[in-house]
C-alpha positions in Angstrom: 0.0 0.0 0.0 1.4 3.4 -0.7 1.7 6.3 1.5 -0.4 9.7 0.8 1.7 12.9 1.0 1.8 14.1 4.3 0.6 17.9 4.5 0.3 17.8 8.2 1.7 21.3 9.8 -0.1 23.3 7.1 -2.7 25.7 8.9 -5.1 27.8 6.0 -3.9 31.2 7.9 -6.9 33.0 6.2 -9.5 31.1 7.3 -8.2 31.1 10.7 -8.4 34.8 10.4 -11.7 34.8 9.3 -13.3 33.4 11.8 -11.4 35.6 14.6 -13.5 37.7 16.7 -13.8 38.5 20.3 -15.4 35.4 21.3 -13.9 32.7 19.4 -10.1 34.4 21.4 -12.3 34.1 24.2 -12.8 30.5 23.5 -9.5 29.8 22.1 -8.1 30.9 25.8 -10.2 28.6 27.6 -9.3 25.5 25.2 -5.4 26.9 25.7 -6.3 26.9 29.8 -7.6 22.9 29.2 -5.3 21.6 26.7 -1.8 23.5 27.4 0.1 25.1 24.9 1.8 21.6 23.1 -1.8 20.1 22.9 -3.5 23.3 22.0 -1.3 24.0 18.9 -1.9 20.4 17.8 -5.5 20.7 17.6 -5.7 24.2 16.2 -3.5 22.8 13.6 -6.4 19.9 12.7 -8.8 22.3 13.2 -7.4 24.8 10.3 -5.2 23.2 8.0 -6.4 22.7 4.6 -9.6 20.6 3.8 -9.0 18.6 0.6 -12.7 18.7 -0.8 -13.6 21.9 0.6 -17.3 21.0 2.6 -19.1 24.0 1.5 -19.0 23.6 -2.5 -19.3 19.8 -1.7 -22.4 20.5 0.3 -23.4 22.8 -2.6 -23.3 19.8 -5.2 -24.8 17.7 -2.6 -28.2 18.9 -1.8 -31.1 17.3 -3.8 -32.5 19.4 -6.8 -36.0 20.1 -6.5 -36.8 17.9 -9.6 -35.3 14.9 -7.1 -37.5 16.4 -4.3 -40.7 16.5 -6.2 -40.1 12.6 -7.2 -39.7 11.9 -4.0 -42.9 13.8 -2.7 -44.8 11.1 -5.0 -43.1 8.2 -4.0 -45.3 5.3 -2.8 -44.4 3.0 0.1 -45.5 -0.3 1.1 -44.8 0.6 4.7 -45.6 4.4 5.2 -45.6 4.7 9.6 -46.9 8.0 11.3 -43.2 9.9 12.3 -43.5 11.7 14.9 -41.3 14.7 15.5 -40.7 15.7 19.7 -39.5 18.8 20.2 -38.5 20.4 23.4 -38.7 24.4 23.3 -37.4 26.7 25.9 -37.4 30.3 24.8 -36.9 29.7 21.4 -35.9 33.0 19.1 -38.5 33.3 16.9 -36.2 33.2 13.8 -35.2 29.6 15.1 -38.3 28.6 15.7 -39.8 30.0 12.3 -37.2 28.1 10.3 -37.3 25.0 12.0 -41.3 24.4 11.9 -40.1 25.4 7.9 -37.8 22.6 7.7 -40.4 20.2 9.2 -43.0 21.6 7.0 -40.8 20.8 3.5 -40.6 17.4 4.4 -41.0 15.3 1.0 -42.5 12.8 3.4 -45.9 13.8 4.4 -47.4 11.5 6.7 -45.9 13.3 10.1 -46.4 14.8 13.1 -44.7 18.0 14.8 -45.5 17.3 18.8 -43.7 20.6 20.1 -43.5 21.0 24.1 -43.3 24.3 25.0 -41.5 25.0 28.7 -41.6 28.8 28.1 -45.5 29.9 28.6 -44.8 33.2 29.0 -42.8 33.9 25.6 -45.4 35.9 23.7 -43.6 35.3 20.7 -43.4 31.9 20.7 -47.2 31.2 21.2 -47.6 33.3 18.3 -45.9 31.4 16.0 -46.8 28.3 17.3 -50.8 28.9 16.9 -49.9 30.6 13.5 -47.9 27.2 12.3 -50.8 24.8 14.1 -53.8 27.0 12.2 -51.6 26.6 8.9 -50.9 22.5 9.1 -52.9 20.3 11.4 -50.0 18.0 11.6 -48.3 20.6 13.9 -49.6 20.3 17.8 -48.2 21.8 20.6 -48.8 22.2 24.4 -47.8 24.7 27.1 -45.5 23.2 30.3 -46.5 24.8 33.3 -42.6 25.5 33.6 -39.8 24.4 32.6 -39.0 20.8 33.7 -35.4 20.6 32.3 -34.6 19.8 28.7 -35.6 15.2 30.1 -38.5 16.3 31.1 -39.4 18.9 28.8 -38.8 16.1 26.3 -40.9 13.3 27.9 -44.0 15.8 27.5 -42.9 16.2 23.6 -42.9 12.0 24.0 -46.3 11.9 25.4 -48.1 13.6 22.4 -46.3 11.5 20.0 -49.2 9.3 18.4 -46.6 7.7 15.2 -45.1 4.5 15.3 -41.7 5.9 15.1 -40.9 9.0 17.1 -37.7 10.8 15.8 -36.1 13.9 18.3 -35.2 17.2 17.1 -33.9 20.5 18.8 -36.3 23.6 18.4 -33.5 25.4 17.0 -32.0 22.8 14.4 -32.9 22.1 11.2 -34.3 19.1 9.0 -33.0 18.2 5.4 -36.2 18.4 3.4 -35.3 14.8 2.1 -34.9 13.3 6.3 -37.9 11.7 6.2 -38.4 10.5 3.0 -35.2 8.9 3.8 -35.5 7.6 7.1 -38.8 5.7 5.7 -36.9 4.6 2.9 -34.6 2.9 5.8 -37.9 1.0 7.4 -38.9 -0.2 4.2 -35.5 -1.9 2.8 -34.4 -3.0 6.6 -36.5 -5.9 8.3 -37.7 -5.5 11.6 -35.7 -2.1 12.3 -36.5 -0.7 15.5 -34.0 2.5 15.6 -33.2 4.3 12.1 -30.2 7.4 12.8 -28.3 9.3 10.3 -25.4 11.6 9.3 -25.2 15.4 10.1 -23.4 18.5 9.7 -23.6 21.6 11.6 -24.5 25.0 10.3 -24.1 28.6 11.5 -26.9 30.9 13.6 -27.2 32.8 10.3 -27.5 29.7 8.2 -24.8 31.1 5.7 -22.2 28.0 6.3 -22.6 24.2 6.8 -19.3 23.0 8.0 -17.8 20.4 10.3 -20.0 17.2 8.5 -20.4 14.3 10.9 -19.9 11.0 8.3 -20.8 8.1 10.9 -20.2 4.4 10.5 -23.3 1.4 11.0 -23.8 0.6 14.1 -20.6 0.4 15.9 -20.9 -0.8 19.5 -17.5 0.5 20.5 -17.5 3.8 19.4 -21.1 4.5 20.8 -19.3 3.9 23.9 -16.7 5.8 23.1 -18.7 8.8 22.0 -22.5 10.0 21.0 -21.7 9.2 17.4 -25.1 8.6 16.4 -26.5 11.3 18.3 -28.8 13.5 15.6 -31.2 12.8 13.8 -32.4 9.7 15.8 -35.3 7.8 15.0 -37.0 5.0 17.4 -39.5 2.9 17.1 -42.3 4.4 19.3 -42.9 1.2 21.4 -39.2 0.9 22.0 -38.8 4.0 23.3 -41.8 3.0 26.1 -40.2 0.4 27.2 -36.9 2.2 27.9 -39.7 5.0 29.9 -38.0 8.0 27.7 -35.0 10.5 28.7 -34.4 10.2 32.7 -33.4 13.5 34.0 -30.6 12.5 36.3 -28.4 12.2 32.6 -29.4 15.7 32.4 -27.0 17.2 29.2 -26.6 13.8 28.1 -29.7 12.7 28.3 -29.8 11.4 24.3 -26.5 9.3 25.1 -28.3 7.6 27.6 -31.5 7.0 25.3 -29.4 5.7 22.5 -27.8 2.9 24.7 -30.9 1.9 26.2 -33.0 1.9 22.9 -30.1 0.3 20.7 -30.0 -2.0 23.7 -34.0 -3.3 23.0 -33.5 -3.1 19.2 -33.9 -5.8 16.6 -32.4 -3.6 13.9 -30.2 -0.6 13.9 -30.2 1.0 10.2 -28.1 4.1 9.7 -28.7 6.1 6.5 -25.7 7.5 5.3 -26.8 11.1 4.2 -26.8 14.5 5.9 -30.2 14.7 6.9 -30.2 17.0 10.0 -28.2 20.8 10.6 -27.2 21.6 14.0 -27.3 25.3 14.6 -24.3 26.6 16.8 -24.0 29.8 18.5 -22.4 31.0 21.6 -24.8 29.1 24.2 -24.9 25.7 21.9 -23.0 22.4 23.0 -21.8 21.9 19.7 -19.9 25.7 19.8 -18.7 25.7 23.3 -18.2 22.2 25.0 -16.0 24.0 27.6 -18.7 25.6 29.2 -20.3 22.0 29.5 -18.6 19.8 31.7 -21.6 18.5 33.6 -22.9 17.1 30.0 -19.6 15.1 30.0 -19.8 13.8 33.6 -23.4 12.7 32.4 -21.9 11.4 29.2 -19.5 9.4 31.4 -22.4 8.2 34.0 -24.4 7.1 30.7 -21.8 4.4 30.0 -21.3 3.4 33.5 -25.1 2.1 33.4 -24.9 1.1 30.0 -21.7 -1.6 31.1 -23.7 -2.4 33.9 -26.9 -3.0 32.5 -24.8 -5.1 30.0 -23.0 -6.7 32.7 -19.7 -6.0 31.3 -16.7 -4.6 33.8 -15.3 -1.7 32.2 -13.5 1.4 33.7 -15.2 4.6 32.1 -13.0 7.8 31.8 -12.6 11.4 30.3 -10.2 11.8 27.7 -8.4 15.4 26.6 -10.9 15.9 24.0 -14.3 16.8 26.2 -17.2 14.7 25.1 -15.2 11.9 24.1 -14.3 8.7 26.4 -12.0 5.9 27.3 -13.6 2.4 28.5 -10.8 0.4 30.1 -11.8 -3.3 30.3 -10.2 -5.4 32.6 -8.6 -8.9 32.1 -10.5 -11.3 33.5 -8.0 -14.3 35.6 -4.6 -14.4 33.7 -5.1 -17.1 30.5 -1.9 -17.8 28.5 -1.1 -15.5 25.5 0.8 -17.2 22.5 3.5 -14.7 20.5 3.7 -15.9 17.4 6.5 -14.2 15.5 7.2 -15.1 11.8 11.2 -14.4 11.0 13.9 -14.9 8.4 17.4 -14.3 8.9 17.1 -10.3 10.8 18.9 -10.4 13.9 19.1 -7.4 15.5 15.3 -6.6 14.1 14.7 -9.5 16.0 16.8 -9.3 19.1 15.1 -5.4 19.1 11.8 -7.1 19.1 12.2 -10.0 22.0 14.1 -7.6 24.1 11.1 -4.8 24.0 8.9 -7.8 24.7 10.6 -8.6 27.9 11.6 -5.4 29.2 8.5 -3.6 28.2 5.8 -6.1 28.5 3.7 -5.9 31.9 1.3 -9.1 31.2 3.8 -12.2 31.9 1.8 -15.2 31.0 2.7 -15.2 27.4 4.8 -18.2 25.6 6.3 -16.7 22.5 6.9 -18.8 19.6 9.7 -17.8 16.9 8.4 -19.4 13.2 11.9 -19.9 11.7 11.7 -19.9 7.7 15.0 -20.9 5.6 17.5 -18.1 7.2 20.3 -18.5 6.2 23.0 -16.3 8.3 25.2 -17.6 11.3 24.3 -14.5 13.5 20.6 -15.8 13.3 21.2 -19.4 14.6 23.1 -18.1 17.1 20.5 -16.2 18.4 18.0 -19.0 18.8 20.4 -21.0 20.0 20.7 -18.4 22.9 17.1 -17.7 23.2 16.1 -21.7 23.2 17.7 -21.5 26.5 14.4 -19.5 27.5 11.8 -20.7 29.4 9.1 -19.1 27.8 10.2 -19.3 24.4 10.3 -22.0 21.3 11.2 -22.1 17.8 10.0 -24.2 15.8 11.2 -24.2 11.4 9.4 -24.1 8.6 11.1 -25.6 5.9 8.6 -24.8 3.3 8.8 -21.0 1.0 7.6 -18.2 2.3 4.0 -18.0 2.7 2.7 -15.7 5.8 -1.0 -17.3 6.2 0.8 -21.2 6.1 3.5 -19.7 8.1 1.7 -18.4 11.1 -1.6 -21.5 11.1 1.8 -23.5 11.2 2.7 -21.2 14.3 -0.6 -21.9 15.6 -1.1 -25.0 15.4 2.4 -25.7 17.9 0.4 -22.9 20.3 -0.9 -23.9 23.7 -2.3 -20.1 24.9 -6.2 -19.5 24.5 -4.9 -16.4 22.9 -3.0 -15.9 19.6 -1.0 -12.8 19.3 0.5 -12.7 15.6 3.2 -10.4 16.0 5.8 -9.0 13.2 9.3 -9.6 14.1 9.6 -5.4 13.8 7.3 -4.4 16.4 8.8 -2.5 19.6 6.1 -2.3 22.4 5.3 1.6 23.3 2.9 1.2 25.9 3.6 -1.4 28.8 0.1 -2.5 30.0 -0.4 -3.2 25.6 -1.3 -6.6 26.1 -3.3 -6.6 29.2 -5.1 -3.6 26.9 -5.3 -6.2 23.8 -6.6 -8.7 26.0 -9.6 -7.4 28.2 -10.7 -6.1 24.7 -10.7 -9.7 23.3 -12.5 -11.5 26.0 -15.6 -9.7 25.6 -17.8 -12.1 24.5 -18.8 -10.3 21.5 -15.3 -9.7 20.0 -13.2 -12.0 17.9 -10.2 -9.9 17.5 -8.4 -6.9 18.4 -5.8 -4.8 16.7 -3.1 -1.9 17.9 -2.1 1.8 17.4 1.0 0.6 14.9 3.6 4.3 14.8 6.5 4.7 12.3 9.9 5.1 13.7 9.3 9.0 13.3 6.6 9.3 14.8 3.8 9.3 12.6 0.8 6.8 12.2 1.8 3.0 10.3 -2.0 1.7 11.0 -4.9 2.9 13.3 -7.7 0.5 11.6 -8.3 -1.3 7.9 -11.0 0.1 5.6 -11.9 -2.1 2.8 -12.3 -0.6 -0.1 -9.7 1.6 0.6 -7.3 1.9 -2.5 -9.1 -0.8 -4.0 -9.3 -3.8 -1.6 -8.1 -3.1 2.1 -5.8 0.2 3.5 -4.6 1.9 6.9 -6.3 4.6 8.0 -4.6 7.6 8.9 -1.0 6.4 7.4 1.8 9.1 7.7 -0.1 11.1 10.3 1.8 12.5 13.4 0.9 10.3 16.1 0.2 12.8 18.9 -2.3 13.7 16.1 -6.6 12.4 16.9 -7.7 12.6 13.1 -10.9 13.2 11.3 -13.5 13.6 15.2 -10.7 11.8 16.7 -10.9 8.6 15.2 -7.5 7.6 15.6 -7.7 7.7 19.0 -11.0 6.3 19.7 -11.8 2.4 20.7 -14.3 1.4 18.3 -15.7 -1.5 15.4 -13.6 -2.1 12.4 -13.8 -4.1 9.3 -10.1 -5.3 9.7 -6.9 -4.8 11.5 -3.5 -5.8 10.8 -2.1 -8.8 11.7 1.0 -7.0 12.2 -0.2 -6.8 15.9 -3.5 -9.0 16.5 -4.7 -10.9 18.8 -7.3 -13.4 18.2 -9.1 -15.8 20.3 -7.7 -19.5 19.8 -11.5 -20.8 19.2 -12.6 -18.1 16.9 -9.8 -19.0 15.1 -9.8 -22.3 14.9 -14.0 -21.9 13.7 -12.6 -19.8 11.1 -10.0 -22.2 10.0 -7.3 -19.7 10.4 -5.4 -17.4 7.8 -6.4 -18.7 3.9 -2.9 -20.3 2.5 -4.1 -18.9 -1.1 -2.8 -15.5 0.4 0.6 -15.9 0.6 1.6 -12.4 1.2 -1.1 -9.8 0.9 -4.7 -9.2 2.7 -4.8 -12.9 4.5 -4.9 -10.4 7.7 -8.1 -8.6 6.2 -9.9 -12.1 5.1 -9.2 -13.5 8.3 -11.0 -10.2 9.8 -13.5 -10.3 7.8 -14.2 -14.5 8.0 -14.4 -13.5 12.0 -16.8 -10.8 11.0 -18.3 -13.2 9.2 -19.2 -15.3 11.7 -21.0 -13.0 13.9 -17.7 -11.6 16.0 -16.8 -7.8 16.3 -12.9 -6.6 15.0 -11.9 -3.9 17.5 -9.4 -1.5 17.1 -7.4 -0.1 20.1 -5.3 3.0 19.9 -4.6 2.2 23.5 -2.6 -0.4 22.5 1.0 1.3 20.6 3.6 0.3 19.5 6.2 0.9 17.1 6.5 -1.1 13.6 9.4 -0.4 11.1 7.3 -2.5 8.6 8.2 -4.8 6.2 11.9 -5.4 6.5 10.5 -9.2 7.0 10.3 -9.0 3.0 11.1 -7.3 0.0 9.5 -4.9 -2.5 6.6 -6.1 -5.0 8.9 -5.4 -7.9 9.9 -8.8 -9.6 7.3 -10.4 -12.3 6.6 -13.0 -10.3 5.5 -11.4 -6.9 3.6 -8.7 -9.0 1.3 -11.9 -10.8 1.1 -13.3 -7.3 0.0 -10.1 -5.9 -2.6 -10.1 -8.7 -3.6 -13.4 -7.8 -4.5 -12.3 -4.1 -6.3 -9.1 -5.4 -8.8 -11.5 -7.5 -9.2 -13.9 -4.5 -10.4 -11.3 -2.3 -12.6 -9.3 -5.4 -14.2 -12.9 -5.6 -14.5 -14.1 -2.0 -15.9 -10.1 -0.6 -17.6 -8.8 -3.7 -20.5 -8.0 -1.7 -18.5 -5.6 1.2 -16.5 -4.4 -1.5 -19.2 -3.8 -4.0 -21.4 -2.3 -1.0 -19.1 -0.4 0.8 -18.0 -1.0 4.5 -20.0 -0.6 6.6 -17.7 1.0 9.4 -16.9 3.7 7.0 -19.4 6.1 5.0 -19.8 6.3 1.4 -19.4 9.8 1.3 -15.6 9.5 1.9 -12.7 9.0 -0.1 -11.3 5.4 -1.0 -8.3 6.8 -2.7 -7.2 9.0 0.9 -6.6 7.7 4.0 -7.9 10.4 6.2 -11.5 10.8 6.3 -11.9 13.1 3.4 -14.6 13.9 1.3 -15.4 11.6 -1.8 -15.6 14.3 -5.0 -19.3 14.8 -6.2 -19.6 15.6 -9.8 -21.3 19.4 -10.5 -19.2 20.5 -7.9 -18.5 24.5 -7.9 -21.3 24.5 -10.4 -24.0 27.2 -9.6 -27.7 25.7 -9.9 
């Protein structure tokens, strides 16, 4: 795979400049005040340096033409459910409000409800426009709170009018696309007994003159849900779901919707996500989405939300904060102390390897481990040696394989000679980073629900070797994030976030012995290339979740275990491989997977925006 260009360090000076005023230096001092200067400067330069597809003339191209709007107005479904829309409003400026009963009222899906619950009585204003909205559309119903309950409460009265089968949520100030519904309906016509529908979203300024900041979200992804409130807007649920769970609960007050999500996903049959931005969130100076500094009890809510989401799970997990407010760490603890196999492939290399065994006893803090060396037709006395030396170990055998050099036969080989009820395939040019890497590797793998887990791979200088596989990426399978400084989070802090993949590398995997052995282990057609990815996705295959840990780092110098793709030969083979995996995983690849987002690139390895056609194009 080749490496992009790295442009990291570039900041776009004049659109820093432009969006200077008094408050945003007020704000950039408190996120200086949090962060500190070194982590400051690294996320002002992610914030400003150069988008590659610029969102706003993406955006532009992007919307739906009317003539695609009308078609949709006259679209017939076999299943067409009463939505209804809860909304919460507290003091609402009228513009707001005006625009968002708008956005409602465009829908290209008619068969709705607007259930509005207004906590602010007294606003004059506000019962204006409501009863001059409700006199206009009957499908628009509102009541008056007594007072204001809080924004749970508030919510559950907005609940309580809802009469649809599916109730979707939606701030009084924000904004539908006038496709969301249509959409969402779409979803609960194609997806079989789908109980939550959520979908992508970008934010958009008080004004409405700028949509920036899009939110591209994966499917359902277990890990980063508890990681973060990916799925947060719009969000859709099944109206008898959402009884059952007995609606927001107040003591998650400011993240209250976290807490919904996990308990409603929990109940689900089926979670659809539609991959299109269907809802704006408006951000001014009091919004969550402008100013999470001034919201820490959200965060400590965010954090309690996962605590009773792990318990209700009955999983143990340890839930923290991380630098970047809103986001969290779920530390999962190893359960009794089960024997790890190190498998570690190796020809000829001795320093690489003597590098590699020595980080793994120095810097390793799990100490159950065997590690098993796969020796394949070395040829130098320095190597020999070595082993020699290192047979006198307790903890560690070689074994040889005799036969050319074929990774997948190489390391089922290396398996089969295993006695741990965990496989750790391991490159011989790995150096371990973090200590506790294996004990993190490891509480992560004996969930239940997960076959496999992956690490934080770093380049010698520093910048990011492999934080996750895409497939589809540069045709088949690729890295994210490759060539990225590693103190760097990426596109919402995705490199740094525990969360669902397609694939990892088997650079540094660990797998559980059984789901390996149902899988039958790494396919010996693949002698060189993506056997790591079809083993990931065979695993995925069988019903098992592929986590990626960024917890887990460690250094890889990569591929000095072979040489360049360059001779006829290995360029067939490698030809070979590519048509083995377009045959065996047409379907992901022809569908697109589904913990990326369609709208991004499969030619970059950062999260950036796949080019629409028409775009810079006036309408």
């Amino acid at each position: 795979m080749g490496k992009e260009k790295n442009t990291a360090g570039r900041i776009q000076w004049g659109r820093m400049l432009k969006k200077l005023s008094p408050y945003t230096l007020q704000k950039g001092f408190r996120y200086l005040k949090h962060y500190g200067p070194k982590e400051f400067w690294i996320r002002l330069h992610e914030r400003f340096e150069p988008e590659e597809i610029p969102y706003g003339p993406w955006y532009e191209a992007y919307v739906p033409d009317e003539q695609t709007l009308e078609k949709q107005r006259k679209q017939k479904f076999s299943q067409s459910p009463l939505i209804s829309i809860a909304v919460p409003a507290y003091k609402t400026p009228g513009v707001f409000l005006r625009q968002m009963l708008d956005s409602v009222r465009t829908q290209t899906y008619g068969n709705w409800e607007l259930c509005i619950a207004n906590a602010s009585p007294g606003e004059e204003e506000m019962g204006k426009i409501l009863r001059e909205y409700a006199k206009k559309d009957p499908r628009i119903r509102w009541m008056d709170l007594k007072e204001n309950l809080g924004i749970s409460e508030n919510t559950n009265a907005a609940f309580a009018m809802a009469q649809g089968e599916f109730v979707g949520l939606l701030d009084h100030d924000d904004l539908l696309a006038p496709n969301a519904l249509y959409e969402v309906v779409k979803a609960i016509n194609e997806t079989k007994d789908v109980d939550v529908v959520y979908t992508d979203e970008d934010k958009v300024t008080a004004d409405l003159s700028e949509h920036f900041q899009p939110h591209f979200k994966p499917d359902f992804n277990l890990d980063l849900l508890r990681s973060n409130n990916y799925i947060c807007h719009f969000f859709v649920v099944r109206r008898s779901i959402l009884a059952q769970t007995g609606g927001f609960r107040k003591e998650f007050d400011g993240a209250q919707d976290h807490d919904l999500i996990f308990r409603c996903t929990e109940q689900a049959r089926e979670i659809a996500h539609v991959p299109e931005i269907l809802y704006h969130w408006r951000t001014h100076r009091e919004s969550t989405a402008d100013n999470p500094a001034s919201k820490m009890y959200a965060y400590d809510a965010g954090k309690r939300a996962i605590e009773a989401h792990l318990a209700r799970m009955q999983v143990q997990g340890t839930v923290s904060h991380t630098p970047d407010y809103g986001f969290f760490r779920v530390k999962y603890p190893v359960q009794g102390s089960p024997l790890v196999s190190v498998i570690i492939p190796n020809k000829d290399e001795t320093e690489t390897l003597r590098s590699c065994i020595r980080s793994l006893k120095e810097n390793t803090t799990y100490k159950n481990l065997e590690i098993l060396i796969i020796e394949n037709n070395s040829t130098t006395k320095e190597i020999f040696s070595y082993y020699k030396e290192l047979s006198r170990e307790e903890n560690i055998r070689i074994f040889n394989w005799k036969k050319e050099f074929n990774y997948s036969a190489i390391n089922n080989f290396g398996a089969r000679k295993a006695r741990g009820e965990y496989l750790l395939f391991l490159n011989n040019d790995i150096q371990v980073i973090t200590p506790d890497w294996m004990e993190e590797m490891l509480g992560v793998c004996q969930r239940e629900e997960v076959g496999a887990a992956g690490a934080k791979l770093i380049y010698p200088d520093n910048t990011i070797q492999h934080a996750g596989c895409v497939i589809g990426i540069g045709g088949i399978a690729g890295h994210m994030f490759v060539d990225m400084p590693a103190e760097r989070s990426g596109y919402l802090h995705k490199a740094s976030l525990l969360q669902d993949m397609s694939a990892v590398t088997a650079a540094c995997m660990m797998i559980k012995r059984s789901v390996f052995q149902k899988v039958k282990g790494f396919t010996e057609e693949l002698a060189v290339a993506f056997n790591d990815v079809d083993l990931c996705l065979k695993v995925r295959r069988e019903g098992y979740l592929i986590v990626y840990d960024p917890y887990a780092r460690l250094y890889h110098m990569e591929s000095k275990t072979r040489g360049a793709e360059d001779s006829e030969a290995k360029m067939r083979r490698f030809q070979t491989e590519i048509e083995y995996m377009r045959c065996h995983w047409l379907d992901i690849l022809k569908k697109g997977d589904p913990y990326y987002n369609k709208n991004l690139s499969l030619t970059k390895w950062n999260y950036s925006l796949k080019p629409l056609p028409g775009m810079g194009k006036k309408r």
